[in-house]
N, C-alpha and C positions, 0 to 999 in steps of 0.2 A: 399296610393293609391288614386289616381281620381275618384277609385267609393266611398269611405268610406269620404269623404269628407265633404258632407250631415248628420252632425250627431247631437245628442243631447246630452250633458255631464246628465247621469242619477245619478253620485256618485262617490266618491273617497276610497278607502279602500287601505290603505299601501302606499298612496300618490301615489297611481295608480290611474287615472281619467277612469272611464267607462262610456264608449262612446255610444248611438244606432242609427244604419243607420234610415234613415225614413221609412225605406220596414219594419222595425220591428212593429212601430205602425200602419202601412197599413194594415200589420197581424194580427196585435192584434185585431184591428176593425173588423175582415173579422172572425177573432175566435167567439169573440163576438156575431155577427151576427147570429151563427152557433147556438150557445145555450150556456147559461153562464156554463153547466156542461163541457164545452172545455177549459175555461179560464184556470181552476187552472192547468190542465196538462200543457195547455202551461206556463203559469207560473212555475212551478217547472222543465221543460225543461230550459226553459231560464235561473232559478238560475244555475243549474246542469254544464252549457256548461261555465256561469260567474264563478265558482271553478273550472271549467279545466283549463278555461284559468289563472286563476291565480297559479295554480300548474305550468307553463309554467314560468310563471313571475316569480315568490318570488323564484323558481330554478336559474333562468337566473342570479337573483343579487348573490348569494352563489358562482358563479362564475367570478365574478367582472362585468356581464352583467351590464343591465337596461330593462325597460321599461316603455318606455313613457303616451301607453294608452294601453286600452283594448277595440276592435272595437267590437261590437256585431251588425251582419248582419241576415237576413232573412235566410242564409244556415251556422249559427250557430256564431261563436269568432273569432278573431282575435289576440290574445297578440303580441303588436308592439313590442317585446324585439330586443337588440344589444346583438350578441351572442360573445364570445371573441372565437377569429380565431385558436378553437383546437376541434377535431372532436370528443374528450370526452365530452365536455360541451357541443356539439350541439347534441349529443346522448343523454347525460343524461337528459336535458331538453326539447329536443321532448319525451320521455319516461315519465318526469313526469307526463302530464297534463292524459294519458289513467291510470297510477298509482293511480291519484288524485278521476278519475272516478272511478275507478274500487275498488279502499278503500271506497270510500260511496256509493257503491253497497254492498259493503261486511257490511258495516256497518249495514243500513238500510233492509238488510236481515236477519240480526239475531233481528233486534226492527221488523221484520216482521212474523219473527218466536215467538219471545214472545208476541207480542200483539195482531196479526193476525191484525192489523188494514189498509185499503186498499191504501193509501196515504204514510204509509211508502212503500208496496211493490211496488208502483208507482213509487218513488225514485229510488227504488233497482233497477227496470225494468230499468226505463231510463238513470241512469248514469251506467248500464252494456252495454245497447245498444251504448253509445255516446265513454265507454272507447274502446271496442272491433270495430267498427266502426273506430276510429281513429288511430287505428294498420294496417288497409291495407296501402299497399307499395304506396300508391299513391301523391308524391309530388305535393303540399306541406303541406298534411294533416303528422299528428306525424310519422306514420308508413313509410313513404315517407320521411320525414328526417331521421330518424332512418334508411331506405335501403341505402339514399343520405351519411349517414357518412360510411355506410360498404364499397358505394362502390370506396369513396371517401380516402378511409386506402388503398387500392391496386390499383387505377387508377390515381389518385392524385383528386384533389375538384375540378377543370374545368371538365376532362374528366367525375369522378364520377358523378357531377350535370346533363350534362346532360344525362347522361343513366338513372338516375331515372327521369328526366326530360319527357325521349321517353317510357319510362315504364308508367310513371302517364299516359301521352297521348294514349298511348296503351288500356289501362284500360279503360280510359274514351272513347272514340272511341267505343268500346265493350257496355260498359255503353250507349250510346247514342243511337246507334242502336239496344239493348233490349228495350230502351224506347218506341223508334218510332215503334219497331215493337208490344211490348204489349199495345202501349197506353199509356203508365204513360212518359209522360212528360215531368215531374218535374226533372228525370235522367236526360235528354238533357240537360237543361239546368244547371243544377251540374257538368253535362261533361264539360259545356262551360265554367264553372266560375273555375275548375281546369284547364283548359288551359290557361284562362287567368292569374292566379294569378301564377300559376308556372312560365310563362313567365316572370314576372311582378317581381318576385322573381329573376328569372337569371339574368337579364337584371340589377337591384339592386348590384347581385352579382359580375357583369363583371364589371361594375363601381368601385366599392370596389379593387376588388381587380387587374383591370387593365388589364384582360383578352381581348385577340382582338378577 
């Protein structure tokens, strides 16, 4: 994608390159700023969301997938995988990465329970928040491909795409207008960047696979 383009290779793990848009170090700087007690959360948010996405990835090849890079942006990851054209592998592998969360939440809750110490519960907190967060139906975050293969078993994959396509949109729309009406924002424009990337996803798709 044209926005992820701007990036910096930060490391490779599984002969996966991990990539960061520049909004991330803009971040980082503006955290900084904040007070160094912000860093390490965001720090162990950004590893947390770098293990889901590879939970998406090291899935995708078990199925003869790939993936090329892993994009980390300012509204979290990206895993660039090739999924193979069967809606068990595109289920099971959007399912991983909230799996991937939600096992080092479980993890880091019981070293939270033994130790009591505040840095594992931290952990726990935020990869519970990041797996359950990425279960909403909203294409083309995991829960949004995950409704995208239901409803692509009884509609066929054009038609099922886009219903969760007008679903995601739906959501977001909703999303955008609690923003603007409490103030917070930061939703609008999360509404806006699901609309763009679901599109940017179809659009991907109709190429692929020849749809008019």
């Amino acid at each position: 994608m044209h926005f992820l383009n701007k990036s910096l290779k930060l490391f490779t793990a599984f002969g996966i390159p991990v990539k960061a848009h520049m909004s991330i170090l803009v971040l980082f700087g503006l955290i900084a700023l904040m007070g160094s007690a912000y860093v390490p959360v965001y720090a162990i948010l950004f590893a947390s969301v770098i293990a889901h996405e590879f939970g998406h990835a090291l899935t995708a090849r078990r199925f003869g997938g790939d993936c090329k890079v892993i994009y980390m942006h300012v509204f979290g990851g990206a895993a660039m995988v090739t999924i193979p054209k069967s809606l068990k592998a595109e289920w099971v592998i959007a399912v991983m990465g909230p799996v991937t969360s939600l096992a080092l939440a479980g993890i880091f809750y019981v070293l939270t329970v033994m130790t009591g110490l505040y840095y594992f519960w931290l952990v726990y907190a935020l990869n519970l928040m990041i797996g359950l967060f990425n279960l909403a139906p909203v294409y083309p975050m995991d829960g949004g491909r995950i409704f995208k293969s239901v409803t692509s078993y009884f509609l066929g994959e054009e038609r099922g795409t886009m219903v969760a396509i007008w679903v995601a949109r739906v959501i977001a729309t909703l999303a955008a207008a609690w923003g603007i009406y409490s103030g917070r924002y930061m939703f609008v424009v999360l509404a806006a960047f699901i609309v763009m990337f679901g599109s940017a996803e179809y659009n991907g798709l109709k190429r692929n696979r020849g749809w008019k």
